[in-house]
C-alpha positions in Angstrom: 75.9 77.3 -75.4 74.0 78.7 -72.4 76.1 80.9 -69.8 76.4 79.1 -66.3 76.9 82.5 -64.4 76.8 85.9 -65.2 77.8 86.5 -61.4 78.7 85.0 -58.1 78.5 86.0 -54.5 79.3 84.4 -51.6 76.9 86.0 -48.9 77.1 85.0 -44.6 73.4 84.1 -42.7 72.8 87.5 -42.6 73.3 88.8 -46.4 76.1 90.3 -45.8 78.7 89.9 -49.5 82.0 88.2 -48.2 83.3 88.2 -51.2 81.7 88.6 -55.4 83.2 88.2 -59.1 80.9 89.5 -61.9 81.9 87.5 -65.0 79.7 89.4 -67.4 78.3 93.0 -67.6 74.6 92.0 -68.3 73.9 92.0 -64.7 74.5 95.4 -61.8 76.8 94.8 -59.2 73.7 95.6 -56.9 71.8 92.9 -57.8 72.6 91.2 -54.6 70.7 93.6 -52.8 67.3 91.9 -54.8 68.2 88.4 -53.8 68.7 89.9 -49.8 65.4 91.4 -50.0 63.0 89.3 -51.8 64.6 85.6 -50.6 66.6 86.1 -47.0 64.4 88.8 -45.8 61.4 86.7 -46.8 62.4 84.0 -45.3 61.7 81.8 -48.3 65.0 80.1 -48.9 63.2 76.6 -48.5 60.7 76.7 -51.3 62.8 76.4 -54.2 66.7 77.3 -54.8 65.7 79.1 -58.3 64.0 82.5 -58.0 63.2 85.0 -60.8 63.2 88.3 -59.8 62.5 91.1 -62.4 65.0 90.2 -65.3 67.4 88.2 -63.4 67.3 84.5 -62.3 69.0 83.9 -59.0 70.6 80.3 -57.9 71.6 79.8 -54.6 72.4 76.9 -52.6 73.4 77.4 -48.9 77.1 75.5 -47.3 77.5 75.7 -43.7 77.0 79.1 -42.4 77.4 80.9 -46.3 74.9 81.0 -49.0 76.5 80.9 -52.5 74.4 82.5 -54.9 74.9 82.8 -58.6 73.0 85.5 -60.9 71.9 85.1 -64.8 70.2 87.6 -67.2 68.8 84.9 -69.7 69.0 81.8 -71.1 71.2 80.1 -68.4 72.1 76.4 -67.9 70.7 75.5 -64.3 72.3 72.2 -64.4 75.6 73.5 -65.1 75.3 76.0 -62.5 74.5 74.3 -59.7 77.3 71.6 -60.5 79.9 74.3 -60.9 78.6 75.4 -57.3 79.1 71.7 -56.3 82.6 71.2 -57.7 83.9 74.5 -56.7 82.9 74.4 -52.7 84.7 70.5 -53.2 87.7 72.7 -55.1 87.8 75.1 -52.1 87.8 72.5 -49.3 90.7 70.8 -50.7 92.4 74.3 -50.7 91.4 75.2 -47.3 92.2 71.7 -45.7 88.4 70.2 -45.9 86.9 73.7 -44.3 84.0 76.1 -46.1 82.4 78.1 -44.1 82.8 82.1 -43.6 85.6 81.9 -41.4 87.8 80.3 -44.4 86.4 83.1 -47.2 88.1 85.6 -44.7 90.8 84.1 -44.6 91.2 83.4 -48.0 90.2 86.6 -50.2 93.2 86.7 -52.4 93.5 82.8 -53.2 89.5 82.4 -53.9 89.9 85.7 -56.3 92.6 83.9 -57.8 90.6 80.6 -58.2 87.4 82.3 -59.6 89.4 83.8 -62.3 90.7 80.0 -63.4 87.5 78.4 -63.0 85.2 80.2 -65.1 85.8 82.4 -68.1 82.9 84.8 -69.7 80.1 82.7 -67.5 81.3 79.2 -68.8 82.8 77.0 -66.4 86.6 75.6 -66.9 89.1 73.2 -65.5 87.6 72.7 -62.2 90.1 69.7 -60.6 91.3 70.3 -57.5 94.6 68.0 -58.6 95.1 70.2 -61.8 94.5 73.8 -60.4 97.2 72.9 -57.6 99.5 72.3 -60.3 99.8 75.8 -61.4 98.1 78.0 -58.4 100.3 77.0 -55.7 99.6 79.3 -52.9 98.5 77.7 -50.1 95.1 78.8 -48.0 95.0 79.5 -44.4 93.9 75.8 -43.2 92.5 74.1 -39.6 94.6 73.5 -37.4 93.3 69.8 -37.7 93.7 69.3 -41.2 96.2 67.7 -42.8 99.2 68.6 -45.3 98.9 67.7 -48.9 101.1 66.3 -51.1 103.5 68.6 -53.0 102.3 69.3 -56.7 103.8 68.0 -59.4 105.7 70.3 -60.8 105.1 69.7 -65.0 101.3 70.5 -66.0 101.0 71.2 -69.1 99.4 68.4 -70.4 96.5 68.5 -67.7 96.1 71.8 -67.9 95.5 71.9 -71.4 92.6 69.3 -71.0 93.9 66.0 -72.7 93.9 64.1 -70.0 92.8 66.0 -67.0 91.9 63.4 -64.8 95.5 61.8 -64.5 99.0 63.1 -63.7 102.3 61.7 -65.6 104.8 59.8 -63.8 102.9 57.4 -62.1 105.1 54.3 -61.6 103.7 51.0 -60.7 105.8 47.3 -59.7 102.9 45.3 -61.2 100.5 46.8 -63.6 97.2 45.6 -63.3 93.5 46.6 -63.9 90.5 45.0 -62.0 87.1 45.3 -63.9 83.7 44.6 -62.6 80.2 44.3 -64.5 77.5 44.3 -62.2 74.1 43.8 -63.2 70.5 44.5 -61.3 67.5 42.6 -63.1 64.1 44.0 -62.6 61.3 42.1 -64.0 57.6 42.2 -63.6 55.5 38.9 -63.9 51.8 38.0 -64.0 50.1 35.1 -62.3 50.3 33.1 -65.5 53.7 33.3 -66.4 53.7 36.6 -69.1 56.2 38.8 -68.5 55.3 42.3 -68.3 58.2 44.2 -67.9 62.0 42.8 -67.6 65.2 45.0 -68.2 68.8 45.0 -66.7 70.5 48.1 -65.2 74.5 47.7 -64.7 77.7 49.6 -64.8 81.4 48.6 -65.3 83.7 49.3 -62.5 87.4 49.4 -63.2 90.5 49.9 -60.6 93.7 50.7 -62.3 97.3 50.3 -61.3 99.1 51.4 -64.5 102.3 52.8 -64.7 103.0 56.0 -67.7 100.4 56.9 -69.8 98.4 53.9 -71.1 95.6 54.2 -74.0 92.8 51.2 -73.1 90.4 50.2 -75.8 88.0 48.1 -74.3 85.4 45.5 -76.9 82.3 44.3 -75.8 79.6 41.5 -77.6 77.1 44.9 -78.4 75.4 44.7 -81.7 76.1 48.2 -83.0 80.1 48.0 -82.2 80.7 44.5 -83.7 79.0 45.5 -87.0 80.7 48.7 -87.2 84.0 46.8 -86.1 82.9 44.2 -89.6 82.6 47.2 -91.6 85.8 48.8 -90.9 87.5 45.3 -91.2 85.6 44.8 -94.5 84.3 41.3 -93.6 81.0 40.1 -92.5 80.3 39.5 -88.2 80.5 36.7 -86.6 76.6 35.3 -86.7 77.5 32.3 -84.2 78.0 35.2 -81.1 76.0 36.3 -79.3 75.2 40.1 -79.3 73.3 42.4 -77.0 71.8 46.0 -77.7 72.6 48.8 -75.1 70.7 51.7 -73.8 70.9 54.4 -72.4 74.8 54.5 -72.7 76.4 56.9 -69.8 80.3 57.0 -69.7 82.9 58.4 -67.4 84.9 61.7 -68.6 87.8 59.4 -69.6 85.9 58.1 -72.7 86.9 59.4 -75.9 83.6 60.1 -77.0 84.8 60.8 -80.9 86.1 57.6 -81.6 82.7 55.9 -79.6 80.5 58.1 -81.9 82.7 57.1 -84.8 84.1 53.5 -84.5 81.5 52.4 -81.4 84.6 51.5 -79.4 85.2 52.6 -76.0 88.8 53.9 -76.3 89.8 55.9 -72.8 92.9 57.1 -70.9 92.2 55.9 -67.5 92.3 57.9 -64.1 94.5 56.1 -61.3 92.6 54.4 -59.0 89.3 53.4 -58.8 86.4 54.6 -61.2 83.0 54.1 -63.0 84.0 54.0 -66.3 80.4 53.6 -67.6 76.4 52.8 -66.9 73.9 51.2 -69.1 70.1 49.6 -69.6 69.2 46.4 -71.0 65.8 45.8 -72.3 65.6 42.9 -74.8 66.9 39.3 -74.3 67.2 39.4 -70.3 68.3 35.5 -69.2 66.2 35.4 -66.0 68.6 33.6 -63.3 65.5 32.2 -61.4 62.0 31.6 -61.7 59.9 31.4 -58.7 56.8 28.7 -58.8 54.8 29.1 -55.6 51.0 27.3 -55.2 49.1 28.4 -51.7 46.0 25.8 -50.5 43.6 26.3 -47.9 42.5 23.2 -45.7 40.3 24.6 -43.3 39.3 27.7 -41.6 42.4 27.8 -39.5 45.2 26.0 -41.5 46.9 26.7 -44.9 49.4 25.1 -46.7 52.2 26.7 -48.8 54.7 25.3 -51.3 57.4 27.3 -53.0 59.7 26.0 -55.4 62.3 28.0 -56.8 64.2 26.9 -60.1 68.0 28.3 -61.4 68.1 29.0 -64.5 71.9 29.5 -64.9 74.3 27.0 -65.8 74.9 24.2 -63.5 78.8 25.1 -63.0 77.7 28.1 -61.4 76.0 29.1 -58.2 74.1 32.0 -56.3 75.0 32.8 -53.0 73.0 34.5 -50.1 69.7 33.5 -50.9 67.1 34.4 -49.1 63.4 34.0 -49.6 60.9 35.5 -47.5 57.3 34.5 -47.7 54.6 36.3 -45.8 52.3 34.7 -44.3 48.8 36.0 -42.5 49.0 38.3 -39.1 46.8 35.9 -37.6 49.0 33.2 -37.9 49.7 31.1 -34.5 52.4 28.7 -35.4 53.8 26.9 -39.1 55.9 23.8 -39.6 57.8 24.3 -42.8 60.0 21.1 -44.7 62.9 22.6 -47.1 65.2 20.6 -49.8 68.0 22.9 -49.2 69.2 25.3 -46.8 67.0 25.9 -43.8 63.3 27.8 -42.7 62.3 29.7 -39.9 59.2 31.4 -38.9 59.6 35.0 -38.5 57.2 36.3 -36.4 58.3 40.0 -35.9 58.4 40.3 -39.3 55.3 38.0 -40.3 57.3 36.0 -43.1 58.3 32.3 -43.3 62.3 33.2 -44.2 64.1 30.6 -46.1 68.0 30.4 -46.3 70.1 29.0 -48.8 73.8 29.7 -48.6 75.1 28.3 -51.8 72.5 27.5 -54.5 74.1 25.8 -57.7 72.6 26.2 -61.1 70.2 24.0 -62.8 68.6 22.6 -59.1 65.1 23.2 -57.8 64.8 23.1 -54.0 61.6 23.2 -53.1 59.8 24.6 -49.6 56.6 23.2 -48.1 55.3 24.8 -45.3 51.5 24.1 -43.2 51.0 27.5 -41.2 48.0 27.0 -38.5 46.2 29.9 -37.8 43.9 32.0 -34.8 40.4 31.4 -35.2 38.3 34.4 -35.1 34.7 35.2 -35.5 35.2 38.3 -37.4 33.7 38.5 -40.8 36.6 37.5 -42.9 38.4 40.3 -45.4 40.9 40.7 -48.3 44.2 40.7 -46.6 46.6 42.8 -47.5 50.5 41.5 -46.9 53.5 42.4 -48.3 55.4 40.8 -51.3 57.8 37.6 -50.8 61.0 38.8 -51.0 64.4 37.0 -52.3 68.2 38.2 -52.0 70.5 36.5 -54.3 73.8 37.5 -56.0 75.2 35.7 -58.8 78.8 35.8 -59.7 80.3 35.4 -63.0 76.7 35.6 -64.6 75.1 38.3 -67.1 71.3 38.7 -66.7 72.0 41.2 -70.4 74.6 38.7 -71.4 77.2 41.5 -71.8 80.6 39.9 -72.1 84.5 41.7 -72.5 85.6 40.4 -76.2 89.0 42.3 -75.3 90.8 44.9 -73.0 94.1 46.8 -75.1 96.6 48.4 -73.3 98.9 50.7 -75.2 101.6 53.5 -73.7 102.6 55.9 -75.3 104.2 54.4 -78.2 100.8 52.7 -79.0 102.4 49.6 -79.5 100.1 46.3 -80.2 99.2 44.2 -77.5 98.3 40.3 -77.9 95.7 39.1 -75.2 95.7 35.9 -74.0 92.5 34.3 -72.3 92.1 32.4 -69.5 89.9 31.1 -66.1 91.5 31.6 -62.9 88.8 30.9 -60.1 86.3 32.8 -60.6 88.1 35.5 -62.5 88.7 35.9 -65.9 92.8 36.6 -66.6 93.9 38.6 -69.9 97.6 38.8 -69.7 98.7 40.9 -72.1 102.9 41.5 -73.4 104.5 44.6 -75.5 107.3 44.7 -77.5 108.7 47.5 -75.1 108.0 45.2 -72.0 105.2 46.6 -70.7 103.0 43.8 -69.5 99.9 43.7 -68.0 97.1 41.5 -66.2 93.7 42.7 -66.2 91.1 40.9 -64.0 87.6 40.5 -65.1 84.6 39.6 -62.8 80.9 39.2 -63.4 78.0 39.8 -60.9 74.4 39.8 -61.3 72.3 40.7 -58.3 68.2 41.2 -57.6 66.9 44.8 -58.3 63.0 44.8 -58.9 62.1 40.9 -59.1 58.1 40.6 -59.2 55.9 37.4 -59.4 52.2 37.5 -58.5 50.9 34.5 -56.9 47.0 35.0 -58.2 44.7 34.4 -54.9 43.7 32.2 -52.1 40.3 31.0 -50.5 40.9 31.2 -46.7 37.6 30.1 -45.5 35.6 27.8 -47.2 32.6 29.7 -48.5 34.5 33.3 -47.4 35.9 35.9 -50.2 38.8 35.6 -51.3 42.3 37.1 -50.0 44.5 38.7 -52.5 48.1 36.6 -52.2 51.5 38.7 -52.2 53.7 38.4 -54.8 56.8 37.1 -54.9 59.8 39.8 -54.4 63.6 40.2 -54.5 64.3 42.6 -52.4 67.4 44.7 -50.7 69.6 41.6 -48.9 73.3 41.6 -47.2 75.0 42.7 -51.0 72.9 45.6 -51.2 70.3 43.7 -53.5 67.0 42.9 -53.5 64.0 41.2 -55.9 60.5 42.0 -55.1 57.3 39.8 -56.4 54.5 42.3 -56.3 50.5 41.4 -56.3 49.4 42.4 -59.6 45.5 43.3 -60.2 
């Protein structure tokens, strides 16, 4: 495994060393002395944070008024180093009560001297949790006077500090035990003017909130291919062929994850942190369900006027509805005045933004509302051109609806005794309730919610004719795009 460090210094504006810890003997202590001639001296610092000078790589990123630098021979891990940077400045604040600068290294030489011999051993970085360290190295730095007190330690830390379960502390005690989960979903898809799609995949990531008292062990199932065949073969019985399974990509999961067991038995199978977390991200790129399709047709009748219909179909089920919807249709710069009809919701003309904007609070499943709008334009004798406009843009957010068609099969709790737990499903609102009893007692409810919003969303709409014998004008395409959820869809012109 590549080193992270072979040295660290902590250095003021003016190069001065506050304070160093060599961690191997491949590099001279006076190496600093390269970095404060050839970099600070130089004036260079902005061109790149990685330098090579002579044998040595040098990374350095600069906090407040103090440059940390870190020093390699060969073969080092840049990644690594520059997160150990990252997490050791956040490790330092919460010693020195939020404060980094070179006022709180003097302060502070024999604490930080302590802490650089915990967090890295030989040039490889170790337990680096601000919670943990505080567990065992309870000296306290010289804070702000503004800063506030923490907590007192826990005293017993021998299980975090040996690395089981780092990321949570024993004794937690909760009245209610519960766990919130949320799977949201962005769809991007890229569509020609004749209806082929081009490119359509599904970027999400399951957010869970815990409130669990002890120690519990979660197992979480979902509908994926590879984890319900390899749950079949363990089992020794053939999968279910009547469910419907998806095929992840790009797999990313939290710290928590036991990453044996996923390579093994493809479940996920974690010990999770209190509070709220990002348990794990993931790409979709085969068997997207679309949750609209947009249909818009754009004639010219005249010089002057144009006419524009929109309709836009759900394709999710009709128990279910999208809320926030908002389309926004360009329309020509030129453009004096437009008188625009709507099934649902309400339009406006935009002028400030050049768009016809249509709203649509509440949009159930299975509907197609339609939009006609006649936009009147200035008459100029300019030789007519291409116009260029931006893309139509819709905002939507659908809740309790998969664009992948991911779905929760089961959520186990266990404590310590890994007892076995017996799920129960059932629709409350528009969550999804697993209650869940022990033979100890220990029950829990787990809440499950779906939501699918717009990420990349692009339709071309082909071209228009705006004068009768003039060239044609390339038409926008229709886009979801960044609305009040922090979504978007975009419909981009496409050749």
């Amino acid at each position: 495994m590549p080193v992270a460090a072979s040295a660290i210094y902590f250095l003021n504006l003016r190069g001065d060393v506050l304070i160093n810890r060599l961690y191997r003997d491949d590099v001279g202590g006076n190496m600093v002395d390269a970095f404060r001639l050839h970099i600070l001296q130089t004036k260079e610092l902005g061109t790149c944070p990685v330098r090579q000078i002579g044998r040595c790589s040098f990374f350095y990123m600069r906090i407040s008024n103090v440059y940390v630098v870190i020093v390699v021979s060969s073969n080092a891990n840049v990644a690594c180093a520059f997160k150990f940077v990252v997490e050791a400045v956040a490790m330092f604040k919460s010693y020195f009560g939020g404060a980094f600068d070179e006022d709180a290294i003097r302060n502070n030489f024999v604490l930080i001297y302590e802490l650089l011999d915990e967090i890295m051993d030989f040039g490889h970085p170790q337990n680096l949790s601000p919670e943990i360290l505080k567990l065992y190295i309870t000296q306290e730095g010289v804070r702000s006077p503004f800063s506030h007190k923490a907590d007192k330690p826990i005293p017993n830390a021998t299980l975090q500090v040996t690395g089981a379960v780092g990321w949570r502390r024993e004794g937690l005690v909760y009245k209610k035990n519960e766990v919130f989960l949320d799977i949201v979903e962005s769809v991007n898809l890229l569509m020609s003017s004749k209806g082929s799609v081009l490119r359509c995949d599904v970027t999400g990531k399951i957010l869970m909130k815990c409130f669990l008292s002890g120690m519990p062990d979660l197992k979480l199932g979902l509908n994926d291919k590879i984890g319900l065949e390899k749950e079949s073969q363990i089992k020794s019985r053939p999968a279910k062929s009547s469910s419907k399974t998806i095929e992840l990509d790009d797999v990313t999961f939290h710290q928590c994850v036991n990453l044996t067991r996923f390579n093994s038995e493809k479940t996920v199978s974690f010990v999770p942190p209190d509070g709220e977390f990002e348990l794990m991200k993931y790409r979709i790129t085969e068997g997207v369900n679309l949750p609209f399709r947009v249909l818009p047709t754009i004639k010219e009748l005249g010089r002057t006027r144009m006419e524009v219909n929109v309709k836009v179909k759900s394709v999710f089920g009709s128990k279910m509805f999208a809320l926030g919807v908002v389309v926004k249709i360009p329309v020509p710069k030129q453009t004096a005045k437009t008188s625009s009809r709507v099934t649902s919701g309400r339009a406006k003309y935009n002028a400030a933004i050049d768009c016809l904007v249509w709203k649509i609070r509440k949009f159930p499943g299975q509907t197609e509302p339609t939009l006609s709008a006649e936009v009147e334009l200035i008459s100029t004798t300019a030789e007519k051109k291409p116009l260029t406009k931006p893309p139509i843009q819709m905002e939507f957010q659908v809740p309790m609806f998969t664009a992948s068609g991911l779905r929760v099969r089961f959520l186990k709790v266990s404590i310590l005794t890994y007892s076995e737990c017996v799920c129960e499903l059932s629709m409350l609102k528009s969550h999804i309730v697993l209650k869940v009893w022990e033979k100890s007692g220990y029950s829990t409810v787990e809440w499950v919610r779906y939501i699918t919003k717009a990420g990349s969303y692009e339709v071309s709409r082909g071209s228009i004719v705006l004068d009768g014998g003039g060239g044609a004008a390339s038409e926008p395409p229709i886009v979801c795009e960044k609305g009040v959820n922090g979504t978007s869809i975009s419909v981009a012109s496409i050749g």
